[in-house]
Structure formats: C-alpha cells, structure tokens
mmJSON file of the N, C-alpha and C atoms, coordinates in Angstrom:
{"data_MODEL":{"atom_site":{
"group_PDB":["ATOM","ATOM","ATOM","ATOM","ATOM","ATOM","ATOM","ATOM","ATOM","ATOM","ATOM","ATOM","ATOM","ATOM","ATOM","ATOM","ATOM","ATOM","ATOM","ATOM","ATOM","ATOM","ATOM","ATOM","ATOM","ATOM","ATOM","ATOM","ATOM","ATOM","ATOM","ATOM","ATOM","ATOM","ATOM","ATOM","ATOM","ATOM","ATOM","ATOM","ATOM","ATOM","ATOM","ATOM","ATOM","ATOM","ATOM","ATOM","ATOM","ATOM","ATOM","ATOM","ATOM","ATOM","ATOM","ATOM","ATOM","ATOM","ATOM","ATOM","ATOM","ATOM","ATOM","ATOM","ATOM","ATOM","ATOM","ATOM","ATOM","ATOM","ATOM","ATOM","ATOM","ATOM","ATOM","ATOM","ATOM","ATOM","ATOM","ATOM","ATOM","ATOM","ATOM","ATOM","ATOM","ATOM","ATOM","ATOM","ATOM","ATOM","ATOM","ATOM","ATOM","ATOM","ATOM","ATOM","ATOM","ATOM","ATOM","ATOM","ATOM","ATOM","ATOM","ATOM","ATOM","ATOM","ATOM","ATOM","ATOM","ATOM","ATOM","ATOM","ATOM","ATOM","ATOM","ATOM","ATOM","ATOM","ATOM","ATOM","ATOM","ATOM","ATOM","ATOM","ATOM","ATOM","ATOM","ATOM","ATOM","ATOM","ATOM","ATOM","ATOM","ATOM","ATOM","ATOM","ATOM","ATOM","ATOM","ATOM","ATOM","ATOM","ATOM","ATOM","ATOM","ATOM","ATOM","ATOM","ATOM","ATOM","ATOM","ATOM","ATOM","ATOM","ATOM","ATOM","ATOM","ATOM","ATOM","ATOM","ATOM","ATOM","ATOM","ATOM","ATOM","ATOM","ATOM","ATOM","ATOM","ATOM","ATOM","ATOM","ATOM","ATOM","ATOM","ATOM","ATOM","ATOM","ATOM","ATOM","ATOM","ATOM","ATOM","ATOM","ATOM","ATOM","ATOM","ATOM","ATOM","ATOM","ATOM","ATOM","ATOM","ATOM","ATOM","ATOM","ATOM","ATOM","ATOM","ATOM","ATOM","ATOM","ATOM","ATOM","ATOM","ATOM","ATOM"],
"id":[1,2,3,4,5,6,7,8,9,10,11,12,13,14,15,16,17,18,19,20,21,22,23,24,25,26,27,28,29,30,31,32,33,34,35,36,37,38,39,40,41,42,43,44,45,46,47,48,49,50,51,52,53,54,55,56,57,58,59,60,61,62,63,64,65,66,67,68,69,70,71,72,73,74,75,76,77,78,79,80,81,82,83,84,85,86,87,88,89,90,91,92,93,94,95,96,97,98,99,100,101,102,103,104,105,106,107,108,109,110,111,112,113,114,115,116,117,118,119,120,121,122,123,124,125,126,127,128,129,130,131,132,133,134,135,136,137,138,139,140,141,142,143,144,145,146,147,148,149,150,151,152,153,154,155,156,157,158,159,160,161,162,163,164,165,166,167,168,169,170,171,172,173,174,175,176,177,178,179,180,181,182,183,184,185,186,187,188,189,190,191,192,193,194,195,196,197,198,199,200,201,202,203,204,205,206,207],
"type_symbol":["N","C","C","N","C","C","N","C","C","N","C","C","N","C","C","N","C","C","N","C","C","N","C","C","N","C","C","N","C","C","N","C","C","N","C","C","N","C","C","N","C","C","N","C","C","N","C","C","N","C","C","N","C","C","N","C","C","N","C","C","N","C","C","N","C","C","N","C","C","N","C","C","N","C","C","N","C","C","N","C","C","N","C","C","N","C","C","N","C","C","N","C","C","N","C","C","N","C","C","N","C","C","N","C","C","N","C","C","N","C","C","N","C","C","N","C","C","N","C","C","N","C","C","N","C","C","N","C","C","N","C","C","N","C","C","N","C","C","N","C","C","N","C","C","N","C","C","N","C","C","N","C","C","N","C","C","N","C","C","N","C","C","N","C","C","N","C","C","N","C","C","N","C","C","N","C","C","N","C","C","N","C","C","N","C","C","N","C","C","N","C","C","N","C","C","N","C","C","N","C","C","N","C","C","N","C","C"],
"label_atom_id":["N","CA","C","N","CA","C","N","CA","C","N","CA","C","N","CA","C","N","CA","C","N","CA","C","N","CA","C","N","CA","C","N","CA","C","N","CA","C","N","CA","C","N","CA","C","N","CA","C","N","CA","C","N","CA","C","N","CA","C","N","CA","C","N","CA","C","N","CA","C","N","CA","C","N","CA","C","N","CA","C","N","CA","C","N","CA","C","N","CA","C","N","CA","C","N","CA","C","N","CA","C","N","CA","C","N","CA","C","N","CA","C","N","CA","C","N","CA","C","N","CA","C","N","CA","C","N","CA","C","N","CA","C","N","CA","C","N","CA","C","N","CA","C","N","CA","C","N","CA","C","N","CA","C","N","CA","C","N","CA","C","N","CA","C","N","CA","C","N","CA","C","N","CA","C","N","CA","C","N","CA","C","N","CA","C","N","CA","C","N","CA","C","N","CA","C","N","CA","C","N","CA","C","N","CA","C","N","CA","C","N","CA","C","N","CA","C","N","CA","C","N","CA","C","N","CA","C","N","CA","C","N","CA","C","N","CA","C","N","CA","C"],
"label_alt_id":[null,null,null,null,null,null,null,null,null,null,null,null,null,null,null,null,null,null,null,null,null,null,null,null,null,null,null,null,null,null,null,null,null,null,null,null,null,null,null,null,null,null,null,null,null,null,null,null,null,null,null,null,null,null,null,null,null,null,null,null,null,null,null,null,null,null,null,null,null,null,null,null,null,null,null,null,null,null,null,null,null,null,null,null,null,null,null,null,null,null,null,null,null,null,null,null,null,null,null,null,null,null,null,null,null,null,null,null,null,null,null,null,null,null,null,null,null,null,null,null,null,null,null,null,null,null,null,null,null,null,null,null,null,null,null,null,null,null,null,null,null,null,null,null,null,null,null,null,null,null,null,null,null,null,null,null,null,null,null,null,null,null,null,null,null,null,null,null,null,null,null,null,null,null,null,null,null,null,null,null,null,null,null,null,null,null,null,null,null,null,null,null,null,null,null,null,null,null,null,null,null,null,null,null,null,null,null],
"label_comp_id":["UNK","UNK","UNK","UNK","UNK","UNK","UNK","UNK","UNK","UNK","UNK","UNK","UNK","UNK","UNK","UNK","UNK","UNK","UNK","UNK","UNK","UNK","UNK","UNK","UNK","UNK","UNK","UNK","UNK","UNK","UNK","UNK","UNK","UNK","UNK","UNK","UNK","UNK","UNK","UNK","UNK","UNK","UNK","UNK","UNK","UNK","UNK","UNK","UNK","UNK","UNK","UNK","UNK","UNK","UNK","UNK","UNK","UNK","UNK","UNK","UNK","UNK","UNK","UNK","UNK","UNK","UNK","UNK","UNK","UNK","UNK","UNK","UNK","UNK","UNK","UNK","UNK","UNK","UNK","UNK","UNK","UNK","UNK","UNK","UNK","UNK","UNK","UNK","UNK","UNK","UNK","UNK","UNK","UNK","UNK","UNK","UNK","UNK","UNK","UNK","UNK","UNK","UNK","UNK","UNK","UNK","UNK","UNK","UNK","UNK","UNK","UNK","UNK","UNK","UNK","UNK","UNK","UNK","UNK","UNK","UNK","UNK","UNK","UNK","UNK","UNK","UNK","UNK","UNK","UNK","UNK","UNK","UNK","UNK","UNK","UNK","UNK","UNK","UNK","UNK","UNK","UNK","UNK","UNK","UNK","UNK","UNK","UNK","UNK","UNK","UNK","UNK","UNK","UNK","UNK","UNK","UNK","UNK","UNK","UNK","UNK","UNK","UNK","UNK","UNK","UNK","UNK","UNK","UNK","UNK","UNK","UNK","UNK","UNK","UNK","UNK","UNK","UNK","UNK","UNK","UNK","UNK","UNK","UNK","UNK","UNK","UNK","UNK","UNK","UNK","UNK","UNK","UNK","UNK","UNK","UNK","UNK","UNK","UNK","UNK","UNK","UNK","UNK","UNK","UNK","UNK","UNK"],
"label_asym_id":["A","A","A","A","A","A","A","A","A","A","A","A","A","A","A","A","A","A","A","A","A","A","A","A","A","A","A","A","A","A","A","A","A","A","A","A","A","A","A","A","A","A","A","A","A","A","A","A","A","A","A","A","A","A","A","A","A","A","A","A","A","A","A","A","A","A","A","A","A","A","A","A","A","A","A","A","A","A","A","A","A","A","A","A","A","A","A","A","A","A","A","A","A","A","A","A","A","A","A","A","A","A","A","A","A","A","A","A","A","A","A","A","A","A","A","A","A","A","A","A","A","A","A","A","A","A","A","A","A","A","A","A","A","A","A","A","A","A","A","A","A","A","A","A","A","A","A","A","A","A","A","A","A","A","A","A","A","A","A","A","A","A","A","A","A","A","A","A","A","A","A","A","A","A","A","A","A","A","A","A","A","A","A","A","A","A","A","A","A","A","A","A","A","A","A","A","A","A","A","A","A","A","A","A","A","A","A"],
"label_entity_id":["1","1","1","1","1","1","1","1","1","1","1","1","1","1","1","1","1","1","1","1","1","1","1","1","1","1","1","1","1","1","1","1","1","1","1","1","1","1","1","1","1","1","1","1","1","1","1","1","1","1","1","1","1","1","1","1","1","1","1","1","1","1","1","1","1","1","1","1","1","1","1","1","1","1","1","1","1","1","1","1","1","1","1","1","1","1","1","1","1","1","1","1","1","1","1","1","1","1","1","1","1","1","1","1","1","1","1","1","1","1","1","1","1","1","1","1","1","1","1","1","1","1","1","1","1","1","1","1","1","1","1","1","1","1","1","1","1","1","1","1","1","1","1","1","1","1","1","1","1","1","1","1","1","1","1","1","1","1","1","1","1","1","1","1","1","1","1","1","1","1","1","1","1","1","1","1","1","1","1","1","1","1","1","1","1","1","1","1","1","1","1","1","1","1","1","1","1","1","1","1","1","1","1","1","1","1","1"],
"label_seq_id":[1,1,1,2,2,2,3,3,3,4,4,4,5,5,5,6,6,6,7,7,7,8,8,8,9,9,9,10,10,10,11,11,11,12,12,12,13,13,13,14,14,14,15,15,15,16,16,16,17,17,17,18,18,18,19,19,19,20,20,20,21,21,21,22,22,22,23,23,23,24,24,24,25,25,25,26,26,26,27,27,27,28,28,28,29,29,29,30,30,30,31,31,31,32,32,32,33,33,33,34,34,34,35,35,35,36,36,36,37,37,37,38,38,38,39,39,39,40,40,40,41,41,41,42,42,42,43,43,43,44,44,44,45,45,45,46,46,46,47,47,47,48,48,48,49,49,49,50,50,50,51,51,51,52,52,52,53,53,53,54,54,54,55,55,55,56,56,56,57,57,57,58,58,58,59,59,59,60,60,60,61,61,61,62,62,62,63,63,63,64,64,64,65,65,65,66,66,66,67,67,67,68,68,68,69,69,69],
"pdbx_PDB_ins_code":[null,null,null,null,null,null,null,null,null,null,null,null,null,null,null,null,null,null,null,null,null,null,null,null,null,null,null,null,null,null,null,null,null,null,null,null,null,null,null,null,null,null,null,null,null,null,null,null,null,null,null,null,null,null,null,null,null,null,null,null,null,null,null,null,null,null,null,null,null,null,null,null,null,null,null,null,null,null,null,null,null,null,null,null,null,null,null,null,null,null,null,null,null,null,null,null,null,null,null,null,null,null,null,null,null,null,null,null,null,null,null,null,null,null,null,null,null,null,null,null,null,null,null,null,null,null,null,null,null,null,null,null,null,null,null,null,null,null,null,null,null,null,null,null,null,null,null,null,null,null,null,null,null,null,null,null,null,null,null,null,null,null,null,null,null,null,null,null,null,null,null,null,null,null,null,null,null,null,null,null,null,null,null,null,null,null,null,null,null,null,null,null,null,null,null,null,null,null,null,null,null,null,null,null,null,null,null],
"Cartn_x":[33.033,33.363,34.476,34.144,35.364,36.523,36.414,38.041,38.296,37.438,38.135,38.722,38.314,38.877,40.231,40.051,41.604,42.465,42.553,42.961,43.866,43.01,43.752,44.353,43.772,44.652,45.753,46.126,47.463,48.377,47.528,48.726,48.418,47.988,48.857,50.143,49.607,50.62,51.601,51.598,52.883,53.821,53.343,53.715,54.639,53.426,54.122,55.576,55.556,57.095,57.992,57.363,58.44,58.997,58.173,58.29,58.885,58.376,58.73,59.917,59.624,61.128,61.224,60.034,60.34,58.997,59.424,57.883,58.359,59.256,59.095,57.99,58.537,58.094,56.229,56.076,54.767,53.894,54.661,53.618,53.849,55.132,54.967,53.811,53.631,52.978,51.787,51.28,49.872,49.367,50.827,50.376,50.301,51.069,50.489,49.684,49.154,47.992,46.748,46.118,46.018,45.594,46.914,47.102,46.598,46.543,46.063,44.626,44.07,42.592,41.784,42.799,42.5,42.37,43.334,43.783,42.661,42.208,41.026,39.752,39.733,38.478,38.257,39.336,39.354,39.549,39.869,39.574,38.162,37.408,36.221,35.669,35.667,34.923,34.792,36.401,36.598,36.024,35.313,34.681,35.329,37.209,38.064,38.432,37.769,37.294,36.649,37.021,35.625,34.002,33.45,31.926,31.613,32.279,32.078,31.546,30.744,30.852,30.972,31.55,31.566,32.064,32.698,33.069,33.909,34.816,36.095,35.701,34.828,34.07,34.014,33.678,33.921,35.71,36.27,38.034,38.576,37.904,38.51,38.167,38.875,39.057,38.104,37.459,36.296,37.123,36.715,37.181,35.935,36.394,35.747,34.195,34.676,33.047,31.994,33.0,31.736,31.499,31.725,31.103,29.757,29.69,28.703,27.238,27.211,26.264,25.254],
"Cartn_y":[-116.371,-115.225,-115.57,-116.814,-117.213,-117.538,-117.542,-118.04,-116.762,-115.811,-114.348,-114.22,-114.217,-113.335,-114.165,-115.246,-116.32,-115.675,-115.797,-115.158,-113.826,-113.016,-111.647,-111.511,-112.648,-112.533,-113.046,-114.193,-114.79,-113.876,-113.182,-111.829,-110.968,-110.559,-109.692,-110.22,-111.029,-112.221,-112.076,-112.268,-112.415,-111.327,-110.325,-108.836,-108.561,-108.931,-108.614,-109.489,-110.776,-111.331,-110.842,-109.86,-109.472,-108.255,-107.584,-105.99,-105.885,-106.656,-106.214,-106.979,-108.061,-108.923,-109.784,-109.356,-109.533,-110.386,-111.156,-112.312,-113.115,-113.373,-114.895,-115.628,-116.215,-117.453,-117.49,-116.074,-116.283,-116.405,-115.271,-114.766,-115.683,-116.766,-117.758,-118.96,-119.135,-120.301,-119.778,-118.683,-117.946,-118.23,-117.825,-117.925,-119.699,-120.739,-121.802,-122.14,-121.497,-122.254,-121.828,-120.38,-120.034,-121.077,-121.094,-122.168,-123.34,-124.285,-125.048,-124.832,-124.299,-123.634,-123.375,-123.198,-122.855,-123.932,-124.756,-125.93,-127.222,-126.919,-128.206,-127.211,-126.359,-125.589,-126.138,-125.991,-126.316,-127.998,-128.816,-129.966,-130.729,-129.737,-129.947,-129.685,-128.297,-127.935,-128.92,-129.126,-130.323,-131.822,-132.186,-133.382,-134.259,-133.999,-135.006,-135.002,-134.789,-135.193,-136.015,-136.684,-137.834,-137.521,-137.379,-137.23,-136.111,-135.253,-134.319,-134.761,-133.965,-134.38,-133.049,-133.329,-132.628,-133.093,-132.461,-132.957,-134.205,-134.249,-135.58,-136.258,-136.235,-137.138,-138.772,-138.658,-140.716,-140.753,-140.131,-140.868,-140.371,-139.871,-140.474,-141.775,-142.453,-143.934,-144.202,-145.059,-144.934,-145.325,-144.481,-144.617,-145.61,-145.134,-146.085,-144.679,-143.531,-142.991,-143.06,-143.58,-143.649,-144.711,-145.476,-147.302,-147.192,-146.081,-146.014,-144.774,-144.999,-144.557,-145.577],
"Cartn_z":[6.674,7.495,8.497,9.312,10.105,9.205,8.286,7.365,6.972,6.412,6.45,7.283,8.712,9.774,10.706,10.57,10.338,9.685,8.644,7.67,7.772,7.821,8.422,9.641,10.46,11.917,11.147,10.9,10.315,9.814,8.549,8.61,8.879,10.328,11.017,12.129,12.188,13.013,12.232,10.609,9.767,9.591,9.719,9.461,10.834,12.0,13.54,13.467,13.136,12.906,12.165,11.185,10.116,10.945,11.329,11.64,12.882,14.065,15.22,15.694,14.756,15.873,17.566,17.91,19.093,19.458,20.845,21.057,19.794,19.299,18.008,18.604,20.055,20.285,20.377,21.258,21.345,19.603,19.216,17.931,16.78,16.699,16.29,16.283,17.369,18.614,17.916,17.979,17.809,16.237,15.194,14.091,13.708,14.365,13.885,14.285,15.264,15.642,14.582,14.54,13.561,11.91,11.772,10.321,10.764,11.786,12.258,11.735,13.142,12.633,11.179,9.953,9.126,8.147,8.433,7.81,7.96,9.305,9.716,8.904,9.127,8.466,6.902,6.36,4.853,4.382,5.452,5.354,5.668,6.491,6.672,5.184,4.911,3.536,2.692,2.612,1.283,1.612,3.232,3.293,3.849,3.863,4.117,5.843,6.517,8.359,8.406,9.039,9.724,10.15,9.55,10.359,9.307,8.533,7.365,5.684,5.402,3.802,3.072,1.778,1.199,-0.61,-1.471,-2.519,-2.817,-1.6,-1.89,-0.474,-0.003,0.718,0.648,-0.639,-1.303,-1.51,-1.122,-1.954,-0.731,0.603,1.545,2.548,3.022,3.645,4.929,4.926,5.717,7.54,8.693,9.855,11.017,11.758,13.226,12.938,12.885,12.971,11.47,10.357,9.465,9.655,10.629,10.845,11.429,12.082,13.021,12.367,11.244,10.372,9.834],
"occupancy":[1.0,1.0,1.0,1.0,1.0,1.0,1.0,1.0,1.0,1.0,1.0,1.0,1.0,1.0,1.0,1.0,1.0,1.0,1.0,1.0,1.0,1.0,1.0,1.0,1.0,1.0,1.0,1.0,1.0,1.0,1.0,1.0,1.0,1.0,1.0,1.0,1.0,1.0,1.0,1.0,1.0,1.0,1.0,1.0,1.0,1.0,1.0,1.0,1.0,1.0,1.0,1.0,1.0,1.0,1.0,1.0,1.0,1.0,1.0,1.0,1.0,1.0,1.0,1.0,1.0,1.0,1.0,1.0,1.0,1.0,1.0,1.0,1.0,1.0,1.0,1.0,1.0,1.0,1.0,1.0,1.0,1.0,1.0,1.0,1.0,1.0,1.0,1.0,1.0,1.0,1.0,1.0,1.0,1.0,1.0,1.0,1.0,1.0,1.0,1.0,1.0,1.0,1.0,1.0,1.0,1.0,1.0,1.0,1.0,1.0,1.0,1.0,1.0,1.0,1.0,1.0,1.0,1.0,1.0,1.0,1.0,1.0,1.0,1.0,1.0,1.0,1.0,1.0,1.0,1.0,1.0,1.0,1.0,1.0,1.0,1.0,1.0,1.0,1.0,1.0,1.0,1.0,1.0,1.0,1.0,1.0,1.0,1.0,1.0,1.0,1.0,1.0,1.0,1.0,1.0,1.0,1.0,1.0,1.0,1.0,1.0,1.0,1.0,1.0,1.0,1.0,1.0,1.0,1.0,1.0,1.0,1.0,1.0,1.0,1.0,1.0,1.0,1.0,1.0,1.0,1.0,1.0,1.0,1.0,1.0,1.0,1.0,1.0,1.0,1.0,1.0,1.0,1.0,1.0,1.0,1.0,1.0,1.0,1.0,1.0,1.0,1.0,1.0,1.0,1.0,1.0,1.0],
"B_iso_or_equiv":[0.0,0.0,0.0,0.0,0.0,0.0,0.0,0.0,0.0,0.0,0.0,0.0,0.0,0.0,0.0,0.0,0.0,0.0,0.0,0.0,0.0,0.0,0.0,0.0,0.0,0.0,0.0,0.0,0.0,0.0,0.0,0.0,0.0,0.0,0.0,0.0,0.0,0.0,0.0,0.0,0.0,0.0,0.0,0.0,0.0,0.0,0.0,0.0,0.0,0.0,0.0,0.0,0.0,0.0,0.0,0.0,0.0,0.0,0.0,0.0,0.0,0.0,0.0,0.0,0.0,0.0,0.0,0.0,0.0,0.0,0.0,0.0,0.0,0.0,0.0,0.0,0.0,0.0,0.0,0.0,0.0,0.0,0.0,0.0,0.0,0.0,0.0,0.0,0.0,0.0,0.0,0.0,0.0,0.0,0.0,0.0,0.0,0.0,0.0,0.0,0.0,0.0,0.0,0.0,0.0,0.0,0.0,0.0,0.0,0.0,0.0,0.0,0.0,0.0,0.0,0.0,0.0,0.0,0.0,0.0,0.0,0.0,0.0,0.0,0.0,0.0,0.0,0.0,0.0,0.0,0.0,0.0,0.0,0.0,0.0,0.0,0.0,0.0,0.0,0.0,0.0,0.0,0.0,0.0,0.0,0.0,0.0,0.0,0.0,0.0,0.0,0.0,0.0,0.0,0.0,0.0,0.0,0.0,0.0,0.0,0.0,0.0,0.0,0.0,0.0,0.0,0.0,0.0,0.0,0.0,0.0,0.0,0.0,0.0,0.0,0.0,0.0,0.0,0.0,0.0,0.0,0.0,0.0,0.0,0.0,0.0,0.0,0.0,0.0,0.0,0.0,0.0,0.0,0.0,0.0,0.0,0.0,0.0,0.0,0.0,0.0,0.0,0.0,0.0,0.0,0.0,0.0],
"pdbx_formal_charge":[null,null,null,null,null,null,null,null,null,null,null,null,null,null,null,null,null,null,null,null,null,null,null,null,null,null,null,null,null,null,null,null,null,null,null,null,null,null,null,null,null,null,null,null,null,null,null,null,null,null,null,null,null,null,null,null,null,null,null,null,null,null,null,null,null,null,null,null,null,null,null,null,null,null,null,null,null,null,null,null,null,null,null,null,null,null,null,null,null,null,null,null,null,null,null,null,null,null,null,null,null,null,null,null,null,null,null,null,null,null,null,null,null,null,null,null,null,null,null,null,null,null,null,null,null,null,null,null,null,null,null,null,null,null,null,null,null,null,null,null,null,null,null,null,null,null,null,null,null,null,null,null,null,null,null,null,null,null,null,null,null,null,null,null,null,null,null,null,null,null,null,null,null,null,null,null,null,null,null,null,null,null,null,null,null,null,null,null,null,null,null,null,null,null,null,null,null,null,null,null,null,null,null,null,null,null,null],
"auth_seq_id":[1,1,1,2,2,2,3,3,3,4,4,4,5,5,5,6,6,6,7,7,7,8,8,8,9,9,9,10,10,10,11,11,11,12,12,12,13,13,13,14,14,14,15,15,15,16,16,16,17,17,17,18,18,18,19,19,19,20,20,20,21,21,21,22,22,22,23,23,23,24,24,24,25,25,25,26,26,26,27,27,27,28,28,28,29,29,29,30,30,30,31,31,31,32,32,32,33,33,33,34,34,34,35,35,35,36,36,36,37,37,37,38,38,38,39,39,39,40,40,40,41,41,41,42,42,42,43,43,43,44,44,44,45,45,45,46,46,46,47,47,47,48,48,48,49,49,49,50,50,50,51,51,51,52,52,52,53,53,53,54,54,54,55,55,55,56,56,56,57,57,57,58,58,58,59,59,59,60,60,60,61,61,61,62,62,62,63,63,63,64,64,64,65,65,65,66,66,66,67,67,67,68,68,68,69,69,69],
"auth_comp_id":["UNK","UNK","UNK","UNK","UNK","UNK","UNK","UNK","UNK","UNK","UNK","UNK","UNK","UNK","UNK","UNK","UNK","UNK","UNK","UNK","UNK","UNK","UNK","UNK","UNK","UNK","UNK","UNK","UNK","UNK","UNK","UNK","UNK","UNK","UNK","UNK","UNK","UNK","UNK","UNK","UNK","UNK","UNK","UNK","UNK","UNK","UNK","UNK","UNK","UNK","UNK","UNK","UNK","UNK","UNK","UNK","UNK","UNK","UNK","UNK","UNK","UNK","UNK","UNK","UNK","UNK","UNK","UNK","UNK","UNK","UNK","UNK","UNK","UNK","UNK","UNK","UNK","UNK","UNK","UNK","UNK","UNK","UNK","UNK","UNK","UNK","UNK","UNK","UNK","UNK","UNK","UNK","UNK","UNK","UNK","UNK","UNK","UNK","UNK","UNK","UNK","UNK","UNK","UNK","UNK","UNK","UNK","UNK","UNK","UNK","UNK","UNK","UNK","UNK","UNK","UNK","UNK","UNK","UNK","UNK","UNK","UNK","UNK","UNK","UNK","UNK","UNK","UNK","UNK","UNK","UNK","UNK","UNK","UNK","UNK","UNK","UNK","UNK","UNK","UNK","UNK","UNK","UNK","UNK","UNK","UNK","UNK","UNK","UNK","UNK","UNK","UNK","UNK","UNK","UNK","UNK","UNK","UNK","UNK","UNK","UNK","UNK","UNK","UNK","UNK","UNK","UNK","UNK","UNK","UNK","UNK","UNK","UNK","UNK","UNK","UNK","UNK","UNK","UNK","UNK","UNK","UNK","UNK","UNK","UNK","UNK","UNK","UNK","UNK","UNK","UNK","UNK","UNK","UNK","UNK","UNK","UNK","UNK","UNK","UNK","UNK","UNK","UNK","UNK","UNK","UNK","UNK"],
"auth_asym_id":["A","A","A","A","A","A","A","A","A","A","A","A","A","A","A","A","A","A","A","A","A","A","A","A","A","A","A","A","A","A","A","A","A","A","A","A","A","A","A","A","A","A","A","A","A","A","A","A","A","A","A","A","A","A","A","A","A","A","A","A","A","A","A","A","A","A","A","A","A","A","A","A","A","A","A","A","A","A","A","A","A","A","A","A","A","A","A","A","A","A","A","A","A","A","A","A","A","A","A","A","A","A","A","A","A","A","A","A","A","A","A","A","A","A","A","A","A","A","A","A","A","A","A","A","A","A","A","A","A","A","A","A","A","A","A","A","A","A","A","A","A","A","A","A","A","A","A","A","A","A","A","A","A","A","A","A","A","A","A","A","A","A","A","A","A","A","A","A","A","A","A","A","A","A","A","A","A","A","A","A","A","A","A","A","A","A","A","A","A","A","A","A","A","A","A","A","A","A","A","A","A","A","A","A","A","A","A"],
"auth_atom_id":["N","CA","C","N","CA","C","N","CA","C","N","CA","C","N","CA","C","N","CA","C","N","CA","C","N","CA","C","N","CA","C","N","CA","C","N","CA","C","N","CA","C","N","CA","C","N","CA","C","N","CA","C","N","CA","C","N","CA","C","N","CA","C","N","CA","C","N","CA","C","N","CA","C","N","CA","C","N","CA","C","N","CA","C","N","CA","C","N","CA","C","N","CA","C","N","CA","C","N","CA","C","N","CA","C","N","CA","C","N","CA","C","N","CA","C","N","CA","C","N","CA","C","N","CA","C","N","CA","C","N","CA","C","N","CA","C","N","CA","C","N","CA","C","N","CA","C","N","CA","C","N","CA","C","N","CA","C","N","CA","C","N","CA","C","N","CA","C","N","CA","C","N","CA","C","N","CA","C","N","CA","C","N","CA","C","N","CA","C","N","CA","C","N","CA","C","N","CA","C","N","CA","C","N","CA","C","N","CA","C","N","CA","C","N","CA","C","N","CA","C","N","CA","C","N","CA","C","N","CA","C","N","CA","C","N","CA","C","N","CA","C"],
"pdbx_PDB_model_num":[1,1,1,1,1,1,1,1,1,1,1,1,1,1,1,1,1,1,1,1,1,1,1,1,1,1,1,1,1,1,1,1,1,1,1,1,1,1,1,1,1,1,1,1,1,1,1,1,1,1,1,1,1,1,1,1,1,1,1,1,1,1,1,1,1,1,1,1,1,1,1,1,1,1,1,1,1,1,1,1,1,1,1,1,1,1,1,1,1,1,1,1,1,1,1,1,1,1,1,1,1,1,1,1,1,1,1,1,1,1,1,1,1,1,1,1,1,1,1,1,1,1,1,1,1,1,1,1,1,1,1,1,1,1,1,1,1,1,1,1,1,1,1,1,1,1,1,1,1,1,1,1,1,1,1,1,1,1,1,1,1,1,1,1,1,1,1,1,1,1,1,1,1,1,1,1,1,1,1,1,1,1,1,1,1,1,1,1,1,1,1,1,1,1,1,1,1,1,1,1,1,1,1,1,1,1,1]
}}}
C-alpha cells in the first residue's frame, strides 16, 4: 500500500514538472526524494539492506550488523 501511494505521488510530481514548469527545484527535490523512498523500500523487499531478509538475502555481503546475530 505504501509503494502504491509512493508511486502515484511520484507521478504526480512527474506530471507537475512536465505541466507546470515552475518550482523545478522544489518539485524536483520532492520527486527524488520520493524515488529514494521507493528505492530503499524495494531493496528491503528484495533482502539486500542490512538487518533485512528476503530472496537475495544470501548473495548479499555480510556487514558489521549481520556480525551481531
């Protein structure tokens, strides 16, 4: 549900850059952040964060917090 609604904020964010022209900077700033947000979301899913599991969980490289398991 939170990645739906990411999601659609992003494009409307994308649309507002196309359409209005104006605020680049803010509505830029907004939409990467956004993708940010979305981007750690789906790296969680996939397991590949530190402290996460998931499918590709084993073929990523073990850190300072899976030491402490």
């Amino acid at each position: 549900m939170l990645t739906l609604a990411l999601s659609l904020a992003l494009l409307v964010v994308v649309i507002l850059v196309i359409v209005r022209r104006r605020h680049l900077t803010l509505l830029m700033g907004l939409g990467s952040l956004i993708a940010a947000l979305l981007a750690m979301l789906w790296l969680q899913d996939l397991g590949l964060l530190p402290g996460s599991q998931g499918p590709l969980t084993h073929t990523r490289p073990l850190t300072l917090d899976d030491s402490h398991r």
